[in-house]
PyMOL Python script that loads the backbone (N, CA, C, O; Angstrom):
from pymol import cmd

cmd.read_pdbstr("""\
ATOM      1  N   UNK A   1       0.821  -1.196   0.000  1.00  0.00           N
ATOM      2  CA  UNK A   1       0.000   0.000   0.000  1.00  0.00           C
ATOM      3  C   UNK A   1       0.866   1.261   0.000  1.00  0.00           C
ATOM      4  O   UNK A   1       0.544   2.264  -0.637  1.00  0.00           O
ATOM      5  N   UNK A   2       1.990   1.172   0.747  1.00  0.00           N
ATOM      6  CA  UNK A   2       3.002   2.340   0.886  1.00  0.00           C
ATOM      7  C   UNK A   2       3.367   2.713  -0.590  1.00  0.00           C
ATOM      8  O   UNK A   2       3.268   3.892  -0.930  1.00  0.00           O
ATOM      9  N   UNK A   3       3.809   1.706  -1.536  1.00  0.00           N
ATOM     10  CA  UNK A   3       4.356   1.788  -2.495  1.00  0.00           C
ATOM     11  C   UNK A   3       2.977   2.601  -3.159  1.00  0.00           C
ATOM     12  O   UNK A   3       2.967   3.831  -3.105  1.00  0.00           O
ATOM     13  N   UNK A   4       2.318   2.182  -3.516  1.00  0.00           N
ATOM     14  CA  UNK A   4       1.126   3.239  -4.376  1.00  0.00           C
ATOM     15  C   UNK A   4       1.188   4.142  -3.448  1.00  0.00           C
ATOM     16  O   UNK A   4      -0.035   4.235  -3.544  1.00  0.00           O
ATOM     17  N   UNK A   5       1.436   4.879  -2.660  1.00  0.00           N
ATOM     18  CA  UNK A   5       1.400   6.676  -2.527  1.00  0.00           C
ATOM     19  C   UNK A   5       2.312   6.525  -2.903  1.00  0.00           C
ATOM     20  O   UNK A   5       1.939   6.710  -4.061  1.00  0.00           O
ATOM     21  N   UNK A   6       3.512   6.291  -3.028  1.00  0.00           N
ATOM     22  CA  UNK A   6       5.124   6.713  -3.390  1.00  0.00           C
ATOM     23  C   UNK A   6       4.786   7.280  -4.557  1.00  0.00           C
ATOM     24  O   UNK A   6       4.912   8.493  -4.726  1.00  0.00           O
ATOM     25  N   UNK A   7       4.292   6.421  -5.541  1.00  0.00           N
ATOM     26  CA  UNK A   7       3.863   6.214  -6.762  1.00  0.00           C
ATOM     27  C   UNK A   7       3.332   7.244  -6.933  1.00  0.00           C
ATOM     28  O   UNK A   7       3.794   8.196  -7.562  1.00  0.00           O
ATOM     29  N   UNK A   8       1.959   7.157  -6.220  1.00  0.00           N
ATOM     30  CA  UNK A   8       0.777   8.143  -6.654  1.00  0.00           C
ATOM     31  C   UNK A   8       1.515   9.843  -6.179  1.00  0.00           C
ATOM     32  O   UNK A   8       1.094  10.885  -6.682  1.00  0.00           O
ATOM     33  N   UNK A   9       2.518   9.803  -5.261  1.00  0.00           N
ATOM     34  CA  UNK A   9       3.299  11.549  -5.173  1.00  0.00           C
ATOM     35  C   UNK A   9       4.222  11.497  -6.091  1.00  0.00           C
ATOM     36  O   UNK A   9       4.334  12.593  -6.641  1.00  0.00           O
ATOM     37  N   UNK A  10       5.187  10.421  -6.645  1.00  0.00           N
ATOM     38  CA  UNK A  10       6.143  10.910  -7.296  1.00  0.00           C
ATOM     39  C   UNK A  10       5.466  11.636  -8.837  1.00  0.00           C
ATOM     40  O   UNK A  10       5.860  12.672  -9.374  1.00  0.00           O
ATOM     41  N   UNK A  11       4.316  10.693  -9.318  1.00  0.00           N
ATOM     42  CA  UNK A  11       3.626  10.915 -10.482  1.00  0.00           C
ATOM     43  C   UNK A  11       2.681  12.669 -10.263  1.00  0.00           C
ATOM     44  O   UNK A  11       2.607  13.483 -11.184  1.00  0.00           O
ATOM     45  N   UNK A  12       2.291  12.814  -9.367  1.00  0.00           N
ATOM     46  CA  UNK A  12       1.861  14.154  -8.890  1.00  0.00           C
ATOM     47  C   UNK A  12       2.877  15.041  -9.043  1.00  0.00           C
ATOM     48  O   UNK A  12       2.786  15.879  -9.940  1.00  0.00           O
ATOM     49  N   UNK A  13       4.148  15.006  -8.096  1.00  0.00           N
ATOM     50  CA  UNK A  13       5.298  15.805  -8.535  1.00  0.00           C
ATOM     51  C   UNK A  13       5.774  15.918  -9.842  1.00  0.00           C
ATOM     52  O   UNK A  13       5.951  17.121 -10.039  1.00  0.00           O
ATOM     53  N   UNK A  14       6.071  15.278 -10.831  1.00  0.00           N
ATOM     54  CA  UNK A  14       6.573  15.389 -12.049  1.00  0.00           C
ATOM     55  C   UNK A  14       5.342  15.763 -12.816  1.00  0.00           C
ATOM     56  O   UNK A  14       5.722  16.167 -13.915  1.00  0.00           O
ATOM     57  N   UNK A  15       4.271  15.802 -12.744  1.00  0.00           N
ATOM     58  CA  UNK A  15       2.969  16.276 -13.363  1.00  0.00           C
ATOM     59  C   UNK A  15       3.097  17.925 -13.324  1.00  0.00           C
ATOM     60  O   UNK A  15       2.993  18.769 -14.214  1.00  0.00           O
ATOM     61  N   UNK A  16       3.406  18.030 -11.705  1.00  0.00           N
ATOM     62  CA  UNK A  16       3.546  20.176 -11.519  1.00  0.00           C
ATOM     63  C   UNK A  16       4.912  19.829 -12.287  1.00  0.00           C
ATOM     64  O   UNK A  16       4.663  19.791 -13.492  1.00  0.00           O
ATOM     65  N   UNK A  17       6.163  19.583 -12.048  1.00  0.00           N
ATOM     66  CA  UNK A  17       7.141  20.125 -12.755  1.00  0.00           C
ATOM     67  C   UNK A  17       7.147  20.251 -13.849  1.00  0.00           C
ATOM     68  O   UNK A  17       7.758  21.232 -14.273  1.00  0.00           O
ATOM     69  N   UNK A  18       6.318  19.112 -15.074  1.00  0.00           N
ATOM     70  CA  UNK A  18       6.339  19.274 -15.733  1.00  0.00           C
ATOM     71  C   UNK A  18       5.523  20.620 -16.712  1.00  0.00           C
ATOM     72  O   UNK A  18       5.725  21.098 -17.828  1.00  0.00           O
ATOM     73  N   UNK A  19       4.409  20.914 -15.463  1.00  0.00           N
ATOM     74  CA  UNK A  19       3.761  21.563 -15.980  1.00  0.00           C
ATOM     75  C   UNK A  19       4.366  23.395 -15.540  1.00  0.00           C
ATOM     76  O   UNK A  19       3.844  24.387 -16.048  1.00  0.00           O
ATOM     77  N   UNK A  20       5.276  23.444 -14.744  1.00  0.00           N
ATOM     78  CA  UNK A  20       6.281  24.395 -14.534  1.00  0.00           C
ATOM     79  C   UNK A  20       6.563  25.267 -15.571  1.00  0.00           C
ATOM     80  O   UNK A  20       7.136  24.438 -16.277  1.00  0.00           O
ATOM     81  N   UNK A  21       6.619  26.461 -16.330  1.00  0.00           N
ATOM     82  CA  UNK A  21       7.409  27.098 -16.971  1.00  0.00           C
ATOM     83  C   UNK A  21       8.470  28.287 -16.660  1.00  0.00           C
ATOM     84  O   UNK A  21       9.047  29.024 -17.461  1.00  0.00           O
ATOM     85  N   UNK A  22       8.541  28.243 -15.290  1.00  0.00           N
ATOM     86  CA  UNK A  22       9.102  29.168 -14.129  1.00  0.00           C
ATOM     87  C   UNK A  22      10.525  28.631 -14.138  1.00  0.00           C
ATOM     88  O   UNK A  22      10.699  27.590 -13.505  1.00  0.00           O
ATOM     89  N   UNK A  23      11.852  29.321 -14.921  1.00  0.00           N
ATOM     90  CA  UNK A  23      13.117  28.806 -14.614  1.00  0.00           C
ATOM     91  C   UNK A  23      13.155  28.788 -12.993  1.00  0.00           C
ATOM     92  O   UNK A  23      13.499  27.781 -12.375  1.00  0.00           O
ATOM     93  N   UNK A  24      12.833  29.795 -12.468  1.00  0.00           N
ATOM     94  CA  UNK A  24      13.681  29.919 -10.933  1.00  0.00           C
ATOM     95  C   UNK A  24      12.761  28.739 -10.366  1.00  0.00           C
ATOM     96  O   UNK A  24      13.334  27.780  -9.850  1.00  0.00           O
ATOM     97  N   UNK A  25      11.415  28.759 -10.433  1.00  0.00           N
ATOM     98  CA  UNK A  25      10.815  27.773  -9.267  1.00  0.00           C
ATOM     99  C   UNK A  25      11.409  26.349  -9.379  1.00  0.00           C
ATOM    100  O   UNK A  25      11.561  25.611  -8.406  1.00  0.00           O
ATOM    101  N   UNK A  26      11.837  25.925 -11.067  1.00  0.00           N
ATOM    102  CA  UNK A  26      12.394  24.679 -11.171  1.00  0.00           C
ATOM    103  C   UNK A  26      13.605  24.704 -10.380  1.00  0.00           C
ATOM    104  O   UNK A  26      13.734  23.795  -9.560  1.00  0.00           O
ATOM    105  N   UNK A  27      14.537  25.594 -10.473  1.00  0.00           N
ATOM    106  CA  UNK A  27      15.746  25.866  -9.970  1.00  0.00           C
ATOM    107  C   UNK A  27      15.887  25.932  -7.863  1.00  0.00           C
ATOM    108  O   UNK A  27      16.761  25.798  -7.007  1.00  0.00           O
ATOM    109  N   UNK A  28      14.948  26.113  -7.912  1.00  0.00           N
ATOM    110  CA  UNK A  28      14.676  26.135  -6.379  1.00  0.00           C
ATOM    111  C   UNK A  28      14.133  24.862  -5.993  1.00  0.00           C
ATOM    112  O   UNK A  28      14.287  24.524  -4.820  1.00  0.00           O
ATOM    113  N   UNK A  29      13.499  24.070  -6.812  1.00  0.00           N
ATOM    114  CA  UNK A  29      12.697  23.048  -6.628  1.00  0.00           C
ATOM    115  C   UNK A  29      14.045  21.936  -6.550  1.00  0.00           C
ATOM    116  O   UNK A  29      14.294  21.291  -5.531  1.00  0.00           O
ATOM    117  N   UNK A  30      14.874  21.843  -7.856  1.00  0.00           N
ATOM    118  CA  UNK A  30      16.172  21.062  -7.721  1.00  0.00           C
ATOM    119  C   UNK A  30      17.030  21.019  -6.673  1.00  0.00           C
ATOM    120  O   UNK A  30      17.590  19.984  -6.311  1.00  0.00           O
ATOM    121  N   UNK A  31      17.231  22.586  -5.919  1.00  0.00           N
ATOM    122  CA  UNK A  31      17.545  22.999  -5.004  1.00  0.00           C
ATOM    123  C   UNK A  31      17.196  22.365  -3.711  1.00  0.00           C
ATOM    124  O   UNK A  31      18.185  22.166  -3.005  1.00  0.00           O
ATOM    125  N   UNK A  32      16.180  22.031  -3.257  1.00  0.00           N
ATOM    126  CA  UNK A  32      15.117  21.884  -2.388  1.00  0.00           C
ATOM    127  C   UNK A  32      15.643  20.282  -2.362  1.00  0.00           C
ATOM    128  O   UNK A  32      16.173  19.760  -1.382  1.00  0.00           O
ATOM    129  N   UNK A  33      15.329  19.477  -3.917  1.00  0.00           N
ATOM    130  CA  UNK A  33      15.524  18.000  -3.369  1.00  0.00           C
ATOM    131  C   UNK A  33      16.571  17.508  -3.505  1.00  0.00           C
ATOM    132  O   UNK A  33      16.659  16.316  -3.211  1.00  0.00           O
ATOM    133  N   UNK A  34      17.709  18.181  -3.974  1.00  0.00           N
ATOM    134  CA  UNK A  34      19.133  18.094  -3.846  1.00  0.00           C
ATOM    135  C   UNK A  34      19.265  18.241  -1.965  1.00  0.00           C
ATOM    136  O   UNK A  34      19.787  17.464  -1.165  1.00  0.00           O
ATOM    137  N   UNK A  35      18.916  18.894  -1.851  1.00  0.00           N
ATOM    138  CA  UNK A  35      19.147  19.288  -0.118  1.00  0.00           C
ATOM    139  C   UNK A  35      18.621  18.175   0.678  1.00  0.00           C
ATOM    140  O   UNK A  35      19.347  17.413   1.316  1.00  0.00           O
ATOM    141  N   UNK A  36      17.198  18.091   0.619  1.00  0.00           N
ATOM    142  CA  UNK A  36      16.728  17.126   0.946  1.00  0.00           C
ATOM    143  C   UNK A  36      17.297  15.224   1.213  1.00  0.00           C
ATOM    144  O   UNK A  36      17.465  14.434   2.142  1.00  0.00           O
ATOM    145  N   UNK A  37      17.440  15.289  -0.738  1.00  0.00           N
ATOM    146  CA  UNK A  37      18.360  14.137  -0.328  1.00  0.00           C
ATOM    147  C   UNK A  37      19.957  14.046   0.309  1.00  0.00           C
ATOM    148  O   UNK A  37      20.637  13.037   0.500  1.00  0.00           O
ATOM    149  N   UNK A  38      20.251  15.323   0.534  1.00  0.00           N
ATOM    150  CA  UNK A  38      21.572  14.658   1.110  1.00  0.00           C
ATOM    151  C   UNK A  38      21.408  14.327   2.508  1.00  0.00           C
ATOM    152  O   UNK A  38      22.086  13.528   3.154  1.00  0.00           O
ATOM    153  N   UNK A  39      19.954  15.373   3.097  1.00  0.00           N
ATOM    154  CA  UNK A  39      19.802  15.407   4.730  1.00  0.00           C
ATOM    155  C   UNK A  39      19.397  13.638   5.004  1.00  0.00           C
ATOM    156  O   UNK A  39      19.627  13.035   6.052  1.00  0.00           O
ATOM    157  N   UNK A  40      18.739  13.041   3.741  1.00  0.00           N
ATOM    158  CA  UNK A  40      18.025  11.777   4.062  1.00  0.00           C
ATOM    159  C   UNK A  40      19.340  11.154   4.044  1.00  0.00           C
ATOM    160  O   UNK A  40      19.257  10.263   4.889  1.00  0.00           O
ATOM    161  N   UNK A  41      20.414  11.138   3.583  1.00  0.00           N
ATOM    162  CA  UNK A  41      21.942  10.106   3.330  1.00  0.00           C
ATOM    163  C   UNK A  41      22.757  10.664   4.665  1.00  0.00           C
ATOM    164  O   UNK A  41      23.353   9.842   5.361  1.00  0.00           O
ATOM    165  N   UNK A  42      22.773  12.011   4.997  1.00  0.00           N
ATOM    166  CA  UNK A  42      23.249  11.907   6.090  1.00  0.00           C
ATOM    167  C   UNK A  42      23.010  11.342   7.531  1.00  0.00           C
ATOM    168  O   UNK A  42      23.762  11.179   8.493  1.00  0.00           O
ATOM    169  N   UNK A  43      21.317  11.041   7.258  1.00  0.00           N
ATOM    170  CA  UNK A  43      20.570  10.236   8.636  1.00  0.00           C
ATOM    171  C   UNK A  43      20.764   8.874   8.195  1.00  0.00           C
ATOM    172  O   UNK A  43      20.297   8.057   8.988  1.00  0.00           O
ATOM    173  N   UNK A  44      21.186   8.496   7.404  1.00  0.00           N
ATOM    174  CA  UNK A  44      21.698   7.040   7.354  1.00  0.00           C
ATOM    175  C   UNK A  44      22.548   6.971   7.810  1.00  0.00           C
ATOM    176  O   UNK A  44      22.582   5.938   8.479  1.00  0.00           O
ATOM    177  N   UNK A  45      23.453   7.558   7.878  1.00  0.00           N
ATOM    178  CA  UNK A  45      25.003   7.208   7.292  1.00  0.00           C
ATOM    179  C   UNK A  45      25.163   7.554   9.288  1.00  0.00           C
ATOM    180  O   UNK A  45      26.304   7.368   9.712  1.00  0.00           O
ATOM    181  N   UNK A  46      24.366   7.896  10.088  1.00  0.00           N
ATOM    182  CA  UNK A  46      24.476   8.468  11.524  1.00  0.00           C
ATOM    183  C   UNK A  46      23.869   7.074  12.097  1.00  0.00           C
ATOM    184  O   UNK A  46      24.568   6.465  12.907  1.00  0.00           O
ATOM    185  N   UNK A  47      22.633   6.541  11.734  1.00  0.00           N
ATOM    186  CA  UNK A  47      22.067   5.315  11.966  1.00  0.00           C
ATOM    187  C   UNK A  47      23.096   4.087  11.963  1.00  0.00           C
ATOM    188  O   UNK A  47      23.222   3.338  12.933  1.00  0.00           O
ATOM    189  N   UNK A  48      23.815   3.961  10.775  1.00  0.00           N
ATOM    190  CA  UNK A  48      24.805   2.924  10.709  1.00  0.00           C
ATOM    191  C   UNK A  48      26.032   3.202  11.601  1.00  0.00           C
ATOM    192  O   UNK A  48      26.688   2.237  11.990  1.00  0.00           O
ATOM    193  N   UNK A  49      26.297   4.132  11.861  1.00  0.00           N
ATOM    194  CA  UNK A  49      27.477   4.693  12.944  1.00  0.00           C
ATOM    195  C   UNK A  49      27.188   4.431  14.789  1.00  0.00           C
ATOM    196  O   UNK A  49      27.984   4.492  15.727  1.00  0.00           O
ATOM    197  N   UNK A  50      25.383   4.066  14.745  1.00  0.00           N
ATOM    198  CA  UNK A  50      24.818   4.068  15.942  1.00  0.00           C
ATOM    199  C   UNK A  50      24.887   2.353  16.239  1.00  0.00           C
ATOM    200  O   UNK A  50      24.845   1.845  17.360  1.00  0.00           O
ATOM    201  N   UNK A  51      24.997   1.643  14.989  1.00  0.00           N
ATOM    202  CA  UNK A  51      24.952  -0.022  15.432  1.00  0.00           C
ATOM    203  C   UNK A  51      26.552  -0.183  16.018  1.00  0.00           C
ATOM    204  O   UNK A  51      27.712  -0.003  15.646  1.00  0.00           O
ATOM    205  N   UNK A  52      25.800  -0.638  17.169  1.00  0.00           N
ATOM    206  CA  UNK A  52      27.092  -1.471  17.968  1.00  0.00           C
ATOM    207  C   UNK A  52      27.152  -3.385  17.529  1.00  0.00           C
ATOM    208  O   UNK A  52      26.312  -4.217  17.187  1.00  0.00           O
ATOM    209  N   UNK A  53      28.877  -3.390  17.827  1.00  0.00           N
ATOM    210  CA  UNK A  53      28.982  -3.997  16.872  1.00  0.00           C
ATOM    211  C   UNK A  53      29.984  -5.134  18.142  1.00  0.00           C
ATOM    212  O   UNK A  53      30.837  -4.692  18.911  1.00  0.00           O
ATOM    213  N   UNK A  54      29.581  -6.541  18.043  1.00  0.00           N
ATOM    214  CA  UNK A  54      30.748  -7.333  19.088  1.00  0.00           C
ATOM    215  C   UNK A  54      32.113  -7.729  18.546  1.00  0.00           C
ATOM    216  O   UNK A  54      32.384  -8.222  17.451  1.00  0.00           O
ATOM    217  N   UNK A  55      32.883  -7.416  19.523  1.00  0.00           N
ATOM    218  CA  UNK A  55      34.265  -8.017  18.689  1.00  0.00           C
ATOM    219  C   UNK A  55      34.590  -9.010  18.771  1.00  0.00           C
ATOM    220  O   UNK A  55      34.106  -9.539  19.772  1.00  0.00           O
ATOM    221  N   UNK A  56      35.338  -9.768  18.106  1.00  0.00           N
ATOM    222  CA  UNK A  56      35.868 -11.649  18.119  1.00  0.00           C
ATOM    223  C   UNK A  56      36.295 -11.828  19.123  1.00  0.00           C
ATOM    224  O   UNK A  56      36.316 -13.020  19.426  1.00  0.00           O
ATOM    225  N   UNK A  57      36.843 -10.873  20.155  1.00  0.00           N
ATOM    226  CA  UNK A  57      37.406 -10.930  21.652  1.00  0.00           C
ATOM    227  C   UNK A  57      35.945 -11.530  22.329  1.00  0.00           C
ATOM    228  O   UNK A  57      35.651 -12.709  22.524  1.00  0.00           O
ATOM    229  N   UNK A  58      35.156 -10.333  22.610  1.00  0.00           N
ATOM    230  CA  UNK A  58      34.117 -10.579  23.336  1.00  0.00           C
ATOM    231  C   UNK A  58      33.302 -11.864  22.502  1.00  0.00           C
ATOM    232  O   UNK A  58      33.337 -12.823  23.272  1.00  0.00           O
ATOM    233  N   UNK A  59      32.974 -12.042  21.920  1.00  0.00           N
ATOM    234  CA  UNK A  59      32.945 -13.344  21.426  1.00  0.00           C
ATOM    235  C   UNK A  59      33.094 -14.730  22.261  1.00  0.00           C
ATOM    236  O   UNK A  59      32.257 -15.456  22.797  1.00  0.00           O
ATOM    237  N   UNK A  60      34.152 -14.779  22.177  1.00  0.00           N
ATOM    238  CA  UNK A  60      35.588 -15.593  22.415  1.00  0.00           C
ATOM    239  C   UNK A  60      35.186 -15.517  24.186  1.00  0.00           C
ATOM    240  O   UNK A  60      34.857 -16.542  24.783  1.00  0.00           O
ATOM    241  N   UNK A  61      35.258 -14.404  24.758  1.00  0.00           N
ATOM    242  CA  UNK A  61      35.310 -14.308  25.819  1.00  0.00           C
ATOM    243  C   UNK A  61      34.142 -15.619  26.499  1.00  0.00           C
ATOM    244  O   UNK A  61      34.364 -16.562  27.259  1.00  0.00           O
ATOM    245  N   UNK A  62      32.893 -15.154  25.835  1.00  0.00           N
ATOM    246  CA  UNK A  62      31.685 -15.206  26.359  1.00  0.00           C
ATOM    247  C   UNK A  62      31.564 -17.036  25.879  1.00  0.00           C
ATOM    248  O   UNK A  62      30.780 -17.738  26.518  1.00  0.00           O
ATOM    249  N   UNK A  63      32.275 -17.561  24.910  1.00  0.00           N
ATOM    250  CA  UNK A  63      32.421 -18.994  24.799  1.00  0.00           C
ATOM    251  C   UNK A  63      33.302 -19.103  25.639  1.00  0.00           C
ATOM    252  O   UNK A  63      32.724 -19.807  26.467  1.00  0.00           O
ATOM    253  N   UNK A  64      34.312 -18.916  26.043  1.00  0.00           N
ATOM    254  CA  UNK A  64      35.110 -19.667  27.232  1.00  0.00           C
ATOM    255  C   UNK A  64      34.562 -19.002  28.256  1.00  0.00           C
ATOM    256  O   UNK A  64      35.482 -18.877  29.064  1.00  0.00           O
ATOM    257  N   UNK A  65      33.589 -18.497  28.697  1.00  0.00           N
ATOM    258  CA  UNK A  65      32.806 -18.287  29.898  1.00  0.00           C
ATOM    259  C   UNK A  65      31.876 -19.231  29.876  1.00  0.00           C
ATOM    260  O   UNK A  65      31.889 -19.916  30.899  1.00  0.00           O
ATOM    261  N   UNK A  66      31.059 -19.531  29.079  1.00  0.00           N
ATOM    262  CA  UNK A  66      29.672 -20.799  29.270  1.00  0.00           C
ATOM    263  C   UNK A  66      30.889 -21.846  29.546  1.00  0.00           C
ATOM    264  O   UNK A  66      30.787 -22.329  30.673  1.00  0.00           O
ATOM    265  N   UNK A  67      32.303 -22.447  28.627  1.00  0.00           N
ATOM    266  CA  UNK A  67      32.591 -23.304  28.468  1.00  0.00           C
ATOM    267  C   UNK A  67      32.953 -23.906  30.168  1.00  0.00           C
ATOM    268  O   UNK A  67      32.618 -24.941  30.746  1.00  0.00           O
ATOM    269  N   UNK A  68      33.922 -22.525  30.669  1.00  0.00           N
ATOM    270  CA  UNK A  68      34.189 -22.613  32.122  1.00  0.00           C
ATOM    271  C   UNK A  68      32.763 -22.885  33.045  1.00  0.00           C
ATOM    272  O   UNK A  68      33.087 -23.659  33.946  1.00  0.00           O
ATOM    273  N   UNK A  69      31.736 -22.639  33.123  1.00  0.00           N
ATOM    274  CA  UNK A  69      30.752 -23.020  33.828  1.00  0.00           C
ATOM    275  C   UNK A  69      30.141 -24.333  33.130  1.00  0.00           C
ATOM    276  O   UNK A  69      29.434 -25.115  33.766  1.00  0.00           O
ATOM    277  N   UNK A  70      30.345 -24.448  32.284  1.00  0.00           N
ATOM    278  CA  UNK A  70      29.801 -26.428  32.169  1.00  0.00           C
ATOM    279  C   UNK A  70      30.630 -27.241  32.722  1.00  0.00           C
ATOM    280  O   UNK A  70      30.336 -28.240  33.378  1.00  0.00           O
ATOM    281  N   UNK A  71      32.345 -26.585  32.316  1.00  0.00           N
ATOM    282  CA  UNK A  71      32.885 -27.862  33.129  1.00  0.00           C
ATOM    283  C   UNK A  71      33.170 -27.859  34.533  1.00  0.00           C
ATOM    284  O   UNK A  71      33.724 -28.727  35.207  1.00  0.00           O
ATOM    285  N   UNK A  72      32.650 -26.616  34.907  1.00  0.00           N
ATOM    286  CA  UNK A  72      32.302 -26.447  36.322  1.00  0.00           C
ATOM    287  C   UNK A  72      31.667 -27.548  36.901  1.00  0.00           C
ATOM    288  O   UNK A  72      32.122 -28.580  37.393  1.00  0.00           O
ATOM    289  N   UNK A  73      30.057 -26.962  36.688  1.00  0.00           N
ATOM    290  CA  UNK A  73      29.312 -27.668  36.697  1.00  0.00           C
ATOM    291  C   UNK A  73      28.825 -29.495  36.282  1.00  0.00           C
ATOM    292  O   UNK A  73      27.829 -30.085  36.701  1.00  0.00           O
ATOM    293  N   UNK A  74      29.500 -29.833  35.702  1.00  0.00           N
ATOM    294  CA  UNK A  74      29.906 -31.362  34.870  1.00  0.00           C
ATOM    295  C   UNK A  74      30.503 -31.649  36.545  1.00  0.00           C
ATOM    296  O   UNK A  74      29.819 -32.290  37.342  1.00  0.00           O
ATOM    297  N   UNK A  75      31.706 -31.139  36.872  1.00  0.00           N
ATOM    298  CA  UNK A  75      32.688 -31.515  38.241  1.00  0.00           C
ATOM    299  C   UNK A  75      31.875 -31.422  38.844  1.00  0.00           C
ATOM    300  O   UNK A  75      31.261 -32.485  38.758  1.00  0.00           O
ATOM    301  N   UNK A  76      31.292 -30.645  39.617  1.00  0.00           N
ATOM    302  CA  UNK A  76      30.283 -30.566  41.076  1.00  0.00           C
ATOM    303  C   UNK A  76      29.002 -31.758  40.833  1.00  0.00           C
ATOM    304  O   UNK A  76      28.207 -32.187  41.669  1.00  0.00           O
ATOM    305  N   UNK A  77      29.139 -32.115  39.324  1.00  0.00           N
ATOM    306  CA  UNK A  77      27.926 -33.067  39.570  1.00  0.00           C
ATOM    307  C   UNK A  77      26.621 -32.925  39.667  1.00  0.00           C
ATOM    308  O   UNK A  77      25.781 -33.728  40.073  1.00  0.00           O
ATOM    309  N   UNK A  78      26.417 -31.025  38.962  1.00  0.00           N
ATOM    310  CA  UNK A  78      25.037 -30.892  39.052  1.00  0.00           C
ATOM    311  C   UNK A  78      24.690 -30.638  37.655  1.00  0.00           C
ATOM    312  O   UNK A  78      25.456 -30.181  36.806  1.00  0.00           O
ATOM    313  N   UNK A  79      22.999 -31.105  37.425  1.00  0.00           N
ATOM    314  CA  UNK A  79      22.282 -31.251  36.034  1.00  0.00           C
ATOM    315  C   UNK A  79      22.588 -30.305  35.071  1.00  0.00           C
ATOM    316  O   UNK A  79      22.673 -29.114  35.369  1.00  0.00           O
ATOM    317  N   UNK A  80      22.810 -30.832  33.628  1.00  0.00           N
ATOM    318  CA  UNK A  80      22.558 -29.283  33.031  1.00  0.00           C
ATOM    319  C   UNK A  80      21.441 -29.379  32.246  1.00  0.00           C
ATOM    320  O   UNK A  80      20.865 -30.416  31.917  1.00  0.00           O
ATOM    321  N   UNK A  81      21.132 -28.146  31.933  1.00  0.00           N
ATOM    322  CA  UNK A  81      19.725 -28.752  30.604  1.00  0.00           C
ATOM    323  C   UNK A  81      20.559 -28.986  29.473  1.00  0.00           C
ATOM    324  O   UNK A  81      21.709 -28.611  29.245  1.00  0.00           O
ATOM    325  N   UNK A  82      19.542 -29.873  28.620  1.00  0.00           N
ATOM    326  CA  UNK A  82      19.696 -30.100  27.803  1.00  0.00           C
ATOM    327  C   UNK A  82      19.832 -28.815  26.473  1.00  0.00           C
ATOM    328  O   UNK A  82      19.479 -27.636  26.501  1.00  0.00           O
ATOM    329  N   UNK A  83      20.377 -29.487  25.554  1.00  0.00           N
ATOM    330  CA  UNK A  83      20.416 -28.653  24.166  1.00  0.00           C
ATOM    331  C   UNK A  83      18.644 -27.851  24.220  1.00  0.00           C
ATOM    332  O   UNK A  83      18.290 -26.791  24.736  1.00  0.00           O
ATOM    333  N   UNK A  84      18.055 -28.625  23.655  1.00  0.00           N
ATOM    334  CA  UNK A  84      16.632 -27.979  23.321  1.00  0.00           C
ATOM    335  C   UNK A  84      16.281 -27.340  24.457  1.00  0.00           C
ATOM    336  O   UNK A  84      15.726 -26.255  24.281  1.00  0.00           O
ATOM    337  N   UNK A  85      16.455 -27.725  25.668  1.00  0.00           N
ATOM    338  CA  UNK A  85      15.950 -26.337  27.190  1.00  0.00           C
ATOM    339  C   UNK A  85      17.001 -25.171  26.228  1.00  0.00           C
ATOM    340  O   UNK A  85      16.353 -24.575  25.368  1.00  0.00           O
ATOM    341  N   UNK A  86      18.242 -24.867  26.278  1.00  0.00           N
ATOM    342  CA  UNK A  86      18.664 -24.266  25.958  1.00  0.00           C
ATOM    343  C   UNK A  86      18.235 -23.369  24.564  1.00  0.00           C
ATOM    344  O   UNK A  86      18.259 -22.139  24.586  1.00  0.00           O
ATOM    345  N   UNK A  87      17.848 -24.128  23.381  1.00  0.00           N
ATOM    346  CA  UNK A  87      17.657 -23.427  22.271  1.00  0.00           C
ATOM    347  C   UNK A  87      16.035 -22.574  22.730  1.00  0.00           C
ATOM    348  O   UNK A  87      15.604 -21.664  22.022  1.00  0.00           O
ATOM    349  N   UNK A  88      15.307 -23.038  23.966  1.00  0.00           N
ATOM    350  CA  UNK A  88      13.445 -22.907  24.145  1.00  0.00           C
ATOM    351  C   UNK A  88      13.440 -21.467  24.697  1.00  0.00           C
ATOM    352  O   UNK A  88      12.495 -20.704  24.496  1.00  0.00           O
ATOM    353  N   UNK A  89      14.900 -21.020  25.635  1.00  0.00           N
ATOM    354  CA  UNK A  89      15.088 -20.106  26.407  1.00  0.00           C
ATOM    355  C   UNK A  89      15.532 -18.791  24.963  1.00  0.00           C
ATOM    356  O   UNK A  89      15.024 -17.670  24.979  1.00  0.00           O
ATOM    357  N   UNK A  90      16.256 -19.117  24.151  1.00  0.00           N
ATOM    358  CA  UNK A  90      16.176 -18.249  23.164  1.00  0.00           C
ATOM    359  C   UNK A  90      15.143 -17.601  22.702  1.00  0.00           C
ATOM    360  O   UNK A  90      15.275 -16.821  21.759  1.00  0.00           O
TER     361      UNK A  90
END
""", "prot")
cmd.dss("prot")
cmd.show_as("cartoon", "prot")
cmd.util.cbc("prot")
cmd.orient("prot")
């Protein structure tokens, strides 16, 4: 449904431009979505700078941390769950 308004404004917009004979208003109008799109590439480009990201350390860390508490746990002799308890808690 989104896509038909896209549609139905972009076809509206190029309908006035085309129907435009005003150098400056076109010129302001280019103006306008030249600007526009760079403000929309610069809120990307801030979004992707905002994902945090794990490193192969912490990684690494966090497998030889479960690994150290199973074989903990294996020694003391107490239950662990199983695989599938484990994948249910995900």
């Amino acid at each position: 449904m989104a896509t038909l308004d896209i549609d139905a404004l972009r076809i509206e917009l190029m309908r006035d431009i085309l129907d435009t004979d005003d150098l400056e208003v076109l010129r302001t109008v280019k103006r306008s979505l030249t600007h526009a799109l760079a403000k929309v590439k610069q809120q990307q480009v801030v979004r992707e700078e905002e994902v945090e990201y794990i490193s192969k350390q912490e990684i690494l860390n966090g497998i030889r941390e479960g690994l150290t508490e199973f074989y903990q746990a294996k020694k003391a002799g107490k239950e662990l769950p199983d695989a599938e308890d484990l994948f249910n808690e995900l």
